[in-house]
PDB file with SEQRES, HELIX, SHEET and CRYST1 records, atoms N, CA, C and O in Angstrom:
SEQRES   1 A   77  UNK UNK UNK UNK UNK UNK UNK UNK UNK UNK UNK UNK UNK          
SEQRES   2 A   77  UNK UNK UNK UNK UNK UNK UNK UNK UNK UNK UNK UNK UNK          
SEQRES   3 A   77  UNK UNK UNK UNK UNK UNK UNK UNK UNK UNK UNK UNK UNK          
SEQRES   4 A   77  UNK UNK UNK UNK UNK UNK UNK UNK UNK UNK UNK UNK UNK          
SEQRES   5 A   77  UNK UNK UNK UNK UNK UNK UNK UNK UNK UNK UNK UNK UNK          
SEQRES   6 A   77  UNK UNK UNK UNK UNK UNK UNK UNK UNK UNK UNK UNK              
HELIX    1 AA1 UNK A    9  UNK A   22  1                                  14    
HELIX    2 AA2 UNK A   27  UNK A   40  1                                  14    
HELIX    3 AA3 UNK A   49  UNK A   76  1                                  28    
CRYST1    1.000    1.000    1.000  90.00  90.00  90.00 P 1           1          
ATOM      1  N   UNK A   1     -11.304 -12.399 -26.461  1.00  0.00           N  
ATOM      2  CA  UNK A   1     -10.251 -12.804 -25.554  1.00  0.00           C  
ATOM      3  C   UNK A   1     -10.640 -12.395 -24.144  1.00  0.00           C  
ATOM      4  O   UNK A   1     -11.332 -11.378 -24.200  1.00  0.00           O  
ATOM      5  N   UNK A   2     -10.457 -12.797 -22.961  1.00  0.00           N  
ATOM      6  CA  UNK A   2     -10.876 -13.032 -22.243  1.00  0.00           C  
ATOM      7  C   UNK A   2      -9.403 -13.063 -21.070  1.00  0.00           C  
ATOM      8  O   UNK A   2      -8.509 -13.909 -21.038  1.00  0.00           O  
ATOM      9  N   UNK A   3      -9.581 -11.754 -20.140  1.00  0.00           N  
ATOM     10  CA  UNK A   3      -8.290 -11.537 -19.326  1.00  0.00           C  
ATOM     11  C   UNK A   3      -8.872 -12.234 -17.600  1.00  0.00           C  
ATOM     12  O   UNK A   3     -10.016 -12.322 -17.154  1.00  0.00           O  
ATOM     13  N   UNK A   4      -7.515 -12.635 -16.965  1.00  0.00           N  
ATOM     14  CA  UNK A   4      -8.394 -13.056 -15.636  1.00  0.00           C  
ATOM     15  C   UNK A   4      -7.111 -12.206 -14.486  1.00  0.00           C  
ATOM     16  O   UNK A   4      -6.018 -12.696 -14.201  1.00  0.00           O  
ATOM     17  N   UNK A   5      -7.526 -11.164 -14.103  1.00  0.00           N  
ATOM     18  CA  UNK A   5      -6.191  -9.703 -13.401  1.00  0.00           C  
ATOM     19  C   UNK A   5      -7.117  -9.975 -12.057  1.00  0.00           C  
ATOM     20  O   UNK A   5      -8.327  -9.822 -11.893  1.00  0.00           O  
ATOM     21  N   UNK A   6      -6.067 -10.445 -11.144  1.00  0.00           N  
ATOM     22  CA  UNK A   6      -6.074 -10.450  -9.674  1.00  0.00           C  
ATOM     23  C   UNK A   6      -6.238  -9.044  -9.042  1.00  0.00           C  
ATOM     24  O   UNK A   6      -5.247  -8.318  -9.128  1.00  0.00           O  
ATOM     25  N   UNK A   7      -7.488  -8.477  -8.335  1.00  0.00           N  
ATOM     26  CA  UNK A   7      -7.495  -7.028  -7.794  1.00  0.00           C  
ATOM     27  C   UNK A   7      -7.446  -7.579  -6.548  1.00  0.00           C  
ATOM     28  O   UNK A   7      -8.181  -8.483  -6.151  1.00  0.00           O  
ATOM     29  N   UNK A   8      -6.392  -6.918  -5.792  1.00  0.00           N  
ATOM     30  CA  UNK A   8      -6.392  -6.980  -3.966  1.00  0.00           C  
ATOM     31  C   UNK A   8      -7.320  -6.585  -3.806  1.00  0.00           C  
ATOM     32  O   UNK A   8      -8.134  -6.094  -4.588  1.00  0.00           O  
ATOM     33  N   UNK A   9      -7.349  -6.839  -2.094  1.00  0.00           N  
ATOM     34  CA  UNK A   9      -8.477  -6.023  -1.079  1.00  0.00           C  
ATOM     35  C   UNK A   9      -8.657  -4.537  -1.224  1.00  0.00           C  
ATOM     36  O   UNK A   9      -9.644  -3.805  -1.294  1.00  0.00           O  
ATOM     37  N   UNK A  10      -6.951  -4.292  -1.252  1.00  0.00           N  
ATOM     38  CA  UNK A  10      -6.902  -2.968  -1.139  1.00  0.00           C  
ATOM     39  C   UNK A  10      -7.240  -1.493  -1.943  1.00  0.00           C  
ATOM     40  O   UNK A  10      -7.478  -0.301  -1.748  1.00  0.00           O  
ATOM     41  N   UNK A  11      -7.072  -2.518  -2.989  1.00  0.00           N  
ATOM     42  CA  UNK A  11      -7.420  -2.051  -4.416  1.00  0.00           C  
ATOM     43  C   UNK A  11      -8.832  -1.753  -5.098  1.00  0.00           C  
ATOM     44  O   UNK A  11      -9.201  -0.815  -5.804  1.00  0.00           O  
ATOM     45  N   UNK A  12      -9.700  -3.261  -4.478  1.00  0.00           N  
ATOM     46  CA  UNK A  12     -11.332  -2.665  -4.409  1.00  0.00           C  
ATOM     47  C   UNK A  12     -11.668  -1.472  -3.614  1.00  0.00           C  
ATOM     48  O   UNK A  12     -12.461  -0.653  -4.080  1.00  0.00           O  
ATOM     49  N   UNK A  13     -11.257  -1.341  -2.721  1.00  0.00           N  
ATOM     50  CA  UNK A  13     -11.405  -1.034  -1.675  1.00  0.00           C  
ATOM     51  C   UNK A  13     -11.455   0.750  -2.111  1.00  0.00           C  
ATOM     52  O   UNK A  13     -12.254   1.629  -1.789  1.00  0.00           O  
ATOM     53  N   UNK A  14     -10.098   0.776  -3.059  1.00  0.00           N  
ATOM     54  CA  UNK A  14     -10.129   2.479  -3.595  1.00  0.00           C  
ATOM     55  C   UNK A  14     -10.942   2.706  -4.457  1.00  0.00           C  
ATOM     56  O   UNK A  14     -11.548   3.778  -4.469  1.00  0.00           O  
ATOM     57  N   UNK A  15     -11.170   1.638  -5.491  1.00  0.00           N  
ATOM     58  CA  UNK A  15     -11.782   1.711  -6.542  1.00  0.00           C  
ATOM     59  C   UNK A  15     -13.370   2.386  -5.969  1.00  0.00           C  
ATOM     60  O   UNK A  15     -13.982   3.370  -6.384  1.00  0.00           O  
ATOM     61  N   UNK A  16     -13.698   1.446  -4.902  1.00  0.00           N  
ATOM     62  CA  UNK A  16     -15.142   1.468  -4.530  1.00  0.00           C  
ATOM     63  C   UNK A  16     -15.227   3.160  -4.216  1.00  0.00           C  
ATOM     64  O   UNK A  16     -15.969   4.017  -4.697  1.00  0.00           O  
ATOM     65  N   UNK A  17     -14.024   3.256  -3.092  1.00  0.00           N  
ATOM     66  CA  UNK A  17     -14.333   4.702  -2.475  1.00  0.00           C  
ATOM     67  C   UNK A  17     -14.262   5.851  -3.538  1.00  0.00           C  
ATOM     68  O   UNK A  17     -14.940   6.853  -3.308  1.00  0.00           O  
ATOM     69  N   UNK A  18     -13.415   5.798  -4.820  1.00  0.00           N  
ATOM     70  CA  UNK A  18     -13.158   6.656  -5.652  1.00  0.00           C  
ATOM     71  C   UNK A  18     -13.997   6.651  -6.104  1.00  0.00           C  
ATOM     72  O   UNK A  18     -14.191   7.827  -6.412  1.00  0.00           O  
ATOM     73  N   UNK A  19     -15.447   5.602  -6.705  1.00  0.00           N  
ATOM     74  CA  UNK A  19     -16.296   6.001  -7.269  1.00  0.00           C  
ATOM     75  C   UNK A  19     -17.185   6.336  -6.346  1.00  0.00           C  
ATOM     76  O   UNK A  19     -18.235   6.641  -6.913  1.00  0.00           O  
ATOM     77  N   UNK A  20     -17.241   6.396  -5.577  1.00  0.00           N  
ATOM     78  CA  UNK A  20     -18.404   6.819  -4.641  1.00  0.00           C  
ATOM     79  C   UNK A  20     -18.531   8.186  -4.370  1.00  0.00           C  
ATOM     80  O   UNK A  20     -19.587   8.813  -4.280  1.00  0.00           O  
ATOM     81  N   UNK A  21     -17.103   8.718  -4.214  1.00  0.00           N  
ATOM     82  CA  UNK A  21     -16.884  10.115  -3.908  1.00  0.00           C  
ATOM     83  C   UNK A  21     -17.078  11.097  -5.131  1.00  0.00           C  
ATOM     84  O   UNK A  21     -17.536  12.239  -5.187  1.00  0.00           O  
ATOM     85  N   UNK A  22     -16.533  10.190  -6.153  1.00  0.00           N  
ATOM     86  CA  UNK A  22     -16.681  10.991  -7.579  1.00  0.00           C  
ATOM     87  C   UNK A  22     -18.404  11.614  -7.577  1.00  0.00           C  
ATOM     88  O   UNK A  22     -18.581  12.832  -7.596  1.00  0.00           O  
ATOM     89  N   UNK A  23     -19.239  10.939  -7.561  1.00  0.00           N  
ATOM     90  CA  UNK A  23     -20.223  10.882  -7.703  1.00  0.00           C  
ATOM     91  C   UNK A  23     -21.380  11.391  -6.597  1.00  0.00           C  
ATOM     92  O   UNK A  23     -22.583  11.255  -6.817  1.00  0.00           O  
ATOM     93  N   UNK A  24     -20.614  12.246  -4.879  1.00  0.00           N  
ATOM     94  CA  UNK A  24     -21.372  12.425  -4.102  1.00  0.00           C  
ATOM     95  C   UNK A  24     -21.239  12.173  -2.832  1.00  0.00           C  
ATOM     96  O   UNK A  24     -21.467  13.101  -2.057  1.00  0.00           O  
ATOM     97  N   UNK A  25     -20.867  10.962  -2.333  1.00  0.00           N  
ATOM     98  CA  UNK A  25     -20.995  10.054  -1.170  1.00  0.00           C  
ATOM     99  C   UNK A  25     -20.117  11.146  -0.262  1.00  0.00           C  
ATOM    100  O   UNK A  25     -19.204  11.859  -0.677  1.00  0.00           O  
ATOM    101  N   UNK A  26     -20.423  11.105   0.516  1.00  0.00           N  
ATOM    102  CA  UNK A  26     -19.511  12.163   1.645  1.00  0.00           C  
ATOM    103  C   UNK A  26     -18.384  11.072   1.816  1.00  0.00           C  
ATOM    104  O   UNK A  26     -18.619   9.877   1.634  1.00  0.00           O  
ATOM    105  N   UNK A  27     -16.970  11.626   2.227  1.00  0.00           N  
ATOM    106  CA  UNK A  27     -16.209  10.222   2.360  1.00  0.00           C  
ATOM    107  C   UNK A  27     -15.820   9.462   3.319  1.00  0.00           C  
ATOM    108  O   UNK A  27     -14.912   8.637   3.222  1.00  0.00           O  
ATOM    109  N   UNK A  28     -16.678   9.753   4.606  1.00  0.00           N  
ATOM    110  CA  UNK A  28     -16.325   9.217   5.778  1.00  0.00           C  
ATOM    111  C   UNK A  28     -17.626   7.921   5.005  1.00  0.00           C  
ATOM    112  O   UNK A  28     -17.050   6.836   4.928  1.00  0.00           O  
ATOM    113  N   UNK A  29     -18.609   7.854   4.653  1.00  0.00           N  
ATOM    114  CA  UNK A  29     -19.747   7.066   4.593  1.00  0.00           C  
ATOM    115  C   UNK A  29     -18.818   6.534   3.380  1.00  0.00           C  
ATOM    116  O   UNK A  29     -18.278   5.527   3.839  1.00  0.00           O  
ATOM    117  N   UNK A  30     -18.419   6.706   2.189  1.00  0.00           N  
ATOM    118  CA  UNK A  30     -18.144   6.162   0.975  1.00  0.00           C  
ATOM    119  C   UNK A  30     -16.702   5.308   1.659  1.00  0.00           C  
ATOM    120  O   UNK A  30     -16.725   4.079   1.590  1.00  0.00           O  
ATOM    121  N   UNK A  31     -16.003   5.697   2.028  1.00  0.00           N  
ATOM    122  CA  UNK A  31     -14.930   4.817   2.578  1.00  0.00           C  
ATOM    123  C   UNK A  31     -15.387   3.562   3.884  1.00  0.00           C  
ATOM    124  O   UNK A  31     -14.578   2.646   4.029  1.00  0.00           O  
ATOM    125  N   UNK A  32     -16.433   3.560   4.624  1.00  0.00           N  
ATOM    126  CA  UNK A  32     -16.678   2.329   5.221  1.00  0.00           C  
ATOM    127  C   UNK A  32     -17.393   1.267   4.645  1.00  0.00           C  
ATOM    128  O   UNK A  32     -17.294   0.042   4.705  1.00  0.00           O  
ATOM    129  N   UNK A  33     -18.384   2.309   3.886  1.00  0.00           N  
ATOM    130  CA  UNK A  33     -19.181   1.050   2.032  1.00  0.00           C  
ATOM    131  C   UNK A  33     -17.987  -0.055   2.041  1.00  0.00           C  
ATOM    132  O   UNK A  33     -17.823  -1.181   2.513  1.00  0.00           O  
ATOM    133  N   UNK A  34     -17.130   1.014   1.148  1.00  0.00           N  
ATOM    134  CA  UNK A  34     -16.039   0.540   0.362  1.00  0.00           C  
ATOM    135  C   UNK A  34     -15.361  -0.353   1.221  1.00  0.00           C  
ATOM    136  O   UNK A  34     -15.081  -1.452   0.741  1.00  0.00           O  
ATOM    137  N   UNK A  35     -15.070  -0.141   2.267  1.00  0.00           N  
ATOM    138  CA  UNK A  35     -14.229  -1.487   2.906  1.00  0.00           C  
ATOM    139  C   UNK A  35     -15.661  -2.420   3.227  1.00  0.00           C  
ATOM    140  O   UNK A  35     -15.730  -2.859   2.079  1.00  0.00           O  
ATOM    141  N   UNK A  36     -16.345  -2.783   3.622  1.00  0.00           N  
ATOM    142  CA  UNK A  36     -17.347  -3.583   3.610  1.00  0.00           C  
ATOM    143  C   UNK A  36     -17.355  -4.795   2.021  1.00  0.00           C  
ATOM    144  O   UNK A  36     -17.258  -6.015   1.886  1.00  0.00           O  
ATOM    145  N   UNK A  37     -17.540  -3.531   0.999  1.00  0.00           N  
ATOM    146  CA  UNK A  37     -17.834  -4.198  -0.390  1.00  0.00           C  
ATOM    147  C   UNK A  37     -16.664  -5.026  -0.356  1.00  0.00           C  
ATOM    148  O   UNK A  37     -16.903  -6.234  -0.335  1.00  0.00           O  
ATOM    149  N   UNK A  38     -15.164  -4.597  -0.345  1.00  0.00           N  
ATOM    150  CA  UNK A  38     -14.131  -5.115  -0.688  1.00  0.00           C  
ATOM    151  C   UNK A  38     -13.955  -5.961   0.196  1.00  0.00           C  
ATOM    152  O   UNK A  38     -12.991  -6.687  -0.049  1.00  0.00           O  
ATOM    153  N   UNK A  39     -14.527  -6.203   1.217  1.00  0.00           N  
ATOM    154  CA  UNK A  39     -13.883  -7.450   1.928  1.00  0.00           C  
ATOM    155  C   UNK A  39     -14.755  -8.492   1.327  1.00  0.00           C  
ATOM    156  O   UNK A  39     -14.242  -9.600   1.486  1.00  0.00           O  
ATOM    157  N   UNK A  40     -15.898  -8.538   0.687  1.00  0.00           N  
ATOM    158  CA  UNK A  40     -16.248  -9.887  -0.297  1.00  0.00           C  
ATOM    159  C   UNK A  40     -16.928 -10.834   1.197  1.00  0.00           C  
ATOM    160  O   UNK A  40     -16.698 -12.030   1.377  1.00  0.00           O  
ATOM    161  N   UNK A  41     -17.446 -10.301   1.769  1.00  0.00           N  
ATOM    162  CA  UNK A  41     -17.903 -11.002   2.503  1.00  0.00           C  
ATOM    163  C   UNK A  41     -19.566 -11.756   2.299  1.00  0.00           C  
ATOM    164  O   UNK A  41     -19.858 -11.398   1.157  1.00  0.00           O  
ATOM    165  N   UNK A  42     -20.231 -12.225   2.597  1.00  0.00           N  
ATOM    166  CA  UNK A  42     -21.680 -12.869   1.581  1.00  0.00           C  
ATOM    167  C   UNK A  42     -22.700 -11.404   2.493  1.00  0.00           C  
ATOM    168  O   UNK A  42     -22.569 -11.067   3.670  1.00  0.00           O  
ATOM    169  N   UNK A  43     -23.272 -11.043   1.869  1.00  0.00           N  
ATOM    170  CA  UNK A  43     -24.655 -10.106   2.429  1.00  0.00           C  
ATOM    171  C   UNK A  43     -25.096 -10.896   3.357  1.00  0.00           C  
ATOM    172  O   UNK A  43     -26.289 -10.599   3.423  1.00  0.00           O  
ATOM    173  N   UNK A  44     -24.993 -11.314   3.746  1.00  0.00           N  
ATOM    174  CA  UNK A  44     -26.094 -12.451   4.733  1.00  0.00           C  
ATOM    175  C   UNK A  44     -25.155 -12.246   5.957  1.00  0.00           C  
ATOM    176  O   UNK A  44     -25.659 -11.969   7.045  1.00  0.00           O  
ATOM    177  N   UNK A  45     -23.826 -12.371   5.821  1.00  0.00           N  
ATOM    178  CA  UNK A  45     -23.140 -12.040   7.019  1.00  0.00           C  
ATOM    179  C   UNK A  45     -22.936 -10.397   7.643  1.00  0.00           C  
ATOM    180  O   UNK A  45     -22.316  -9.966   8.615  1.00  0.00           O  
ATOM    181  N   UNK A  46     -23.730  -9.769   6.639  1.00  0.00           N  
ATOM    182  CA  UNK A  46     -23.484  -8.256   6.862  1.00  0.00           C  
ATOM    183  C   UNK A  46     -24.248  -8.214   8.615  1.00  0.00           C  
ATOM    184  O   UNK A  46     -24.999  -9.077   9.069  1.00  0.00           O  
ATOM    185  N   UNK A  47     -23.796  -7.009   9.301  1.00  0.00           N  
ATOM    186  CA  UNK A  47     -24.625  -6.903  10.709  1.00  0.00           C  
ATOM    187  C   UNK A  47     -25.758  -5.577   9.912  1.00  0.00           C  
ATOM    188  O   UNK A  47     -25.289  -4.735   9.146  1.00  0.00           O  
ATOM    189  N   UNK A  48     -26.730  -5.612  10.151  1.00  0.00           N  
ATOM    190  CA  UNK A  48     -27.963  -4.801   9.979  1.00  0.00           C  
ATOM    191  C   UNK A  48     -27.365  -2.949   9.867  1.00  0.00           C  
ATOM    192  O   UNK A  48     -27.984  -2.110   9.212  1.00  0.00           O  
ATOM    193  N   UNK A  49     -26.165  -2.663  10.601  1.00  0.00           N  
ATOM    194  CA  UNK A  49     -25.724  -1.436   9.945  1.00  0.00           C  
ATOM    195  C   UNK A  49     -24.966  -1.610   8.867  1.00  0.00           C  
ATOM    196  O   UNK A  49     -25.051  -0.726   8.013  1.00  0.00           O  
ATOM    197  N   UNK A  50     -24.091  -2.700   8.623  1.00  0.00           N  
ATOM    198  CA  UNK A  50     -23.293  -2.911   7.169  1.00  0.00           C  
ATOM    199  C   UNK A  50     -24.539  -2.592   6.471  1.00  0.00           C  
ATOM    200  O   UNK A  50     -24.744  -1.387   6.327  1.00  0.00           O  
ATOM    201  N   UNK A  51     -25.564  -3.527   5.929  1.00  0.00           N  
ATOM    202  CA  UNK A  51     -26.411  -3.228   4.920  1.00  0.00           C  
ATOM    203  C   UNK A  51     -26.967  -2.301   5.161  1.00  0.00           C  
ATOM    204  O   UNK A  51     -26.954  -1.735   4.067  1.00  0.00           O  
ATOM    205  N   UNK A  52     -27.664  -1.454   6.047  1.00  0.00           N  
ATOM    206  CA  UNK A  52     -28.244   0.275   5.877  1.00  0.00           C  
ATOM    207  C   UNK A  52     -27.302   0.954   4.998  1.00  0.00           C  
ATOM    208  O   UNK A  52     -27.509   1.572   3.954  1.00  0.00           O  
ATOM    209  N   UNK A  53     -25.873   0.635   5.843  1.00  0.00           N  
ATOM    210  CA  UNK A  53     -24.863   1.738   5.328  1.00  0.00           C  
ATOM    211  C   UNK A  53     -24.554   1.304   3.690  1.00  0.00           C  
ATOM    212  O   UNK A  53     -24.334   2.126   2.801  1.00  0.00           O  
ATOM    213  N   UNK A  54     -24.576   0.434   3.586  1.00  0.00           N  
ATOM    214  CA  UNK A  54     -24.050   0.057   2.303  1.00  0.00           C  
ATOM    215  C   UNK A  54     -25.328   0.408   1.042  1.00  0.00           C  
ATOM    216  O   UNK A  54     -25.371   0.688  -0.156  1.00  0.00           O  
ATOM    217  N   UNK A  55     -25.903   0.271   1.737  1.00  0.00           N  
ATOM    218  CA  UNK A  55     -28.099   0.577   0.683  1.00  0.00           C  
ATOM    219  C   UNK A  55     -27.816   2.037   0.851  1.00  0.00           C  
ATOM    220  O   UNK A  55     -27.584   2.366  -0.312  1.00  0.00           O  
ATOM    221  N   UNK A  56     -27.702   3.032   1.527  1.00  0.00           N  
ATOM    222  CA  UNK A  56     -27.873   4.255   1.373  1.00  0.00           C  
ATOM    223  C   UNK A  56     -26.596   4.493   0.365  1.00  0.00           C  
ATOM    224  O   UNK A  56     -26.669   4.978  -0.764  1.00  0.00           O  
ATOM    225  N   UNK A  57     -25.728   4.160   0.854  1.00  0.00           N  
ATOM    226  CA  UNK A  57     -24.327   4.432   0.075  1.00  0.00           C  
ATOM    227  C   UNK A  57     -24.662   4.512  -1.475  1.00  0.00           C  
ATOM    228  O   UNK A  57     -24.411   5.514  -2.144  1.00  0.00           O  
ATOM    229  N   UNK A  58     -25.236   3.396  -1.971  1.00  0.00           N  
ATOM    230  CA  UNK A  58     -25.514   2.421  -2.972  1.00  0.00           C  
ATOM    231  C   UNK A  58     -26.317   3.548  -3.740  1.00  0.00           C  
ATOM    232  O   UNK A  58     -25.922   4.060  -4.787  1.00  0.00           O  
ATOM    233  N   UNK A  59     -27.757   3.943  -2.943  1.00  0.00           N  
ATOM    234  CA  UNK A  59     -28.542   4.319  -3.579  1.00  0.00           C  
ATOM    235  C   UNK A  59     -28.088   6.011  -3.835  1.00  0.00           C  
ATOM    236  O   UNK A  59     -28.486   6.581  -4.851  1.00  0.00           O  
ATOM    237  N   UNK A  60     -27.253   6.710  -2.849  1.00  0.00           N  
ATOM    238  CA  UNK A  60     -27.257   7.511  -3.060  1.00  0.00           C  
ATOM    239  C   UNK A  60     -26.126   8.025  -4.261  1.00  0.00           C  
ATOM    240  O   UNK A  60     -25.941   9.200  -4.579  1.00  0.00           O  
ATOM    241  N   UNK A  61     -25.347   6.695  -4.899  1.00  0.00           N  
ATOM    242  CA  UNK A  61     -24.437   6.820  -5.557  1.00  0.00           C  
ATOM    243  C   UNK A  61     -25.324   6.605  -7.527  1.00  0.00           C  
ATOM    244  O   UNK A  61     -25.018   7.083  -8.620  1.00  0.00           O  
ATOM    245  N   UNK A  62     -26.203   5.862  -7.165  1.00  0.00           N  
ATOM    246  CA  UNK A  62     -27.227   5.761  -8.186  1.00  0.00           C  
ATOM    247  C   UNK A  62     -27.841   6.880  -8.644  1.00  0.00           C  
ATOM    248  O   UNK A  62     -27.742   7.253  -9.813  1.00  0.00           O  
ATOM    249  N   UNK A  63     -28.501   7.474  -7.768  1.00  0.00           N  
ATOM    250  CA  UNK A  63     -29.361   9.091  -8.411  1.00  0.00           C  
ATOM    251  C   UNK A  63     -27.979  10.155  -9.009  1.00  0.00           C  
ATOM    252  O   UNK A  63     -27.969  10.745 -10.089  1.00  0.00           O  
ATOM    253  N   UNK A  64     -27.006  10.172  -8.074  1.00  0.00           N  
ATOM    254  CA  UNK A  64     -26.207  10.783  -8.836  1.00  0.00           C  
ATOM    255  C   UNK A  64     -25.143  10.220 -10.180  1.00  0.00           C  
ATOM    256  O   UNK A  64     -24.196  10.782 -10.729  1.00  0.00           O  
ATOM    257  N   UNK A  65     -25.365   9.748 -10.260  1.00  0.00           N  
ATOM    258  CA  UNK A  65     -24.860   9.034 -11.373  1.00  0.00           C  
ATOM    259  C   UNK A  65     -25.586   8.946 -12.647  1.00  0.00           C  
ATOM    260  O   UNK A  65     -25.227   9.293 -13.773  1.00  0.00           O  
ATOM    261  N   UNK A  66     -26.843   8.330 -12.181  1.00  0.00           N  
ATOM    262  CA  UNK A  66     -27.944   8.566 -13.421  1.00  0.00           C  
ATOM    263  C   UNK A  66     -28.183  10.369 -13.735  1.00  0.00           C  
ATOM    264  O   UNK A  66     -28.490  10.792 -14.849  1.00  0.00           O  
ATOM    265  N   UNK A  67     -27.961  11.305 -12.460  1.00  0.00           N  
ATOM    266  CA  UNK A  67     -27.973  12.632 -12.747  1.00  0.00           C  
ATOM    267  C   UNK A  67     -27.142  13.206 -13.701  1.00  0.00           C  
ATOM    268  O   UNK A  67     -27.389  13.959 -14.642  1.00  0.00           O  
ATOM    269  N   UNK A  68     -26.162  12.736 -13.306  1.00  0.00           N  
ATOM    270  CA  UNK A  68     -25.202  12.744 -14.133  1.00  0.00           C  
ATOM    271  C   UNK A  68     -24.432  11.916 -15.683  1.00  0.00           C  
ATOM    272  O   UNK A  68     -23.476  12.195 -16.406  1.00  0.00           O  
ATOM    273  N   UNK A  69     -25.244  11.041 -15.656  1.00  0.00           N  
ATOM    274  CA  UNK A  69     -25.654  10.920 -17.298  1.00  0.00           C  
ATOM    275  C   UNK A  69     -26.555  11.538 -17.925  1.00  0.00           C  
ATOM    276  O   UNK A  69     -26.242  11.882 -19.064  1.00  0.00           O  
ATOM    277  N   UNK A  70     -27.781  11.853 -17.499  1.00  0.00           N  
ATOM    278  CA  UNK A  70     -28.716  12.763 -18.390  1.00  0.00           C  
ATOM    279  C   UNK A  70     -28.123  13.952 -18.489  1.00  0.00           C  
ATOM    280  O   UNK A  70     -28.370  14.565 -19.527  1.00  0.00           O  
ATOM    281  N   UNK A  71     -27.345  14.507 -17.642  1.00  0.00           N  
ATOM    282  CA  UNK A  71     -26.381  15.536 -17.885  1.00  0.00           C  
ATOM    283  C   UNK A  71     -26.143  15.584 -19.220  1.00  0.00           C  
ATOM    284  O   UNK A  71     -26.618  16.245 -20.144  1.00  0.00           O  
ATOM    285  N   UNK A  72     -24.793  14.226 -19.071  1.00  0.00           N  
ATOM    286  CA  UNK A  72     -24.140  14.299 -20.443  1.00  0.00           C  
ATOM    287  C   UNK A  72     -24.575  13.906 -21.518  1.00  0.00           C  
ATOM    288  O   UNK A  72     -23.888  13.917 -22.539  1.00  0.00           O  
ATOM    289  N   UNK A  73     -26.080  13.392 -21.460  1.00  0.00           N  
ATOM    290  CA  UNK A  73     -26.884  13.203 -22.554  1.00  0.00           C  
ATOM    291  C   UNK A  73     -27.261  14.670 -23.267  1.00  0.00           C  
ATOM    292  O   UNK A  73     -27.105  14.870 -24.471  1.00  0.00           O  
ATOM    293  N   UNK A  74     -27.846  15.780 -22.214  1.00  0.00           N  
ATOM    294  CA  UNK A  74     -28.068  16.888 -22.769  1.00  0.00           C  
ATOM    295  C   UNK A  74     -26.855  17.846 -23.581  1.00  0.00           C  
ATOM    296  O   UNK A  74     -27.011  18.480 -24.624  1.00  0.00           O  
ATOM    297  N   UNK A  75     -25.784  17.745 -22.862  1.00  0.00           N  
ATOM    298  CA  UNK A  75     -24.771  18.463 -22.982  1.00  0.00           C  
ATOM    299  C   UNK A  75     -24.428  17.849 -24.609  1.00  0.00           C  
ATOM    300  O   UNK A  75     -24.088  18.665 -25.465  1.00  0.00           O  
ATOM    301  N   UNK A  76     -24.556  16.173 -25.010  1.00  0.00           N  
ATOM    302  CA  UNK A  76     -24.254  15.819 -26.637  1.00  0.00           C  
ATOM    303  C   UNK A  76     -24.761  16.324 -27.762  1.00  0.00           C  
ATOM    304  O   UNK A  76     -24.451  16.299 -28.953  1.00  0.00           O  
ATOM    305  N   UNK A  77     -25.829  16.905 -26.947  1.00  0.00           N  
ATOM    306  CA  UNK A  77     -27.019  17.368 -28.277  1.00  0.00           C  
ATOM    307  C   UNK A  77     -26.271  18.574 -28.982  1.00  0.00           C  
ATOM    308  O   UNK A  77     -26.789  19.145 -29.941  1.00  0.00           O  
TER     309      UNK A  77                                                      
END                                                                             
């Protein structure tokens, strides 16, 4: 079955910053990502600091995250 749930702007917008912060992102940097991501705008229209900011954001939300699964990989054993 197959659901189709309308998320506002505003709503990506926390989602994005809540995971970002969970995971690291300082939140002045994780909250401008996050409004960037959530406005759904095409990458191509980004200005050259949207995408830095959004690639560091990105990547720095990746290492900790994957850090934090091998974590909880060790911790199952």
């Amino acid at each position: 079955m197959q659901y189709n749930f309308k998320v506002s702007k505003e709503e990506k917008e926390k989602i994005f910053h809540t995971d970002f912060v969970k995971y690291g992102v300082r939140h002045d940097k994780a909250a401008k990502a996050a409004k960037i991501l959530a406005a759904g705008k095409a990458e191509e229209l980004w200005t050259e600091e949207e995408k830095k900011l959004v690639t560091q954001v990105c990547q720095q939300w990746l290492m900790n995250h994957k850090r934090y699964k091998k974590l909880q990989e060790h911790m199952d054993l």
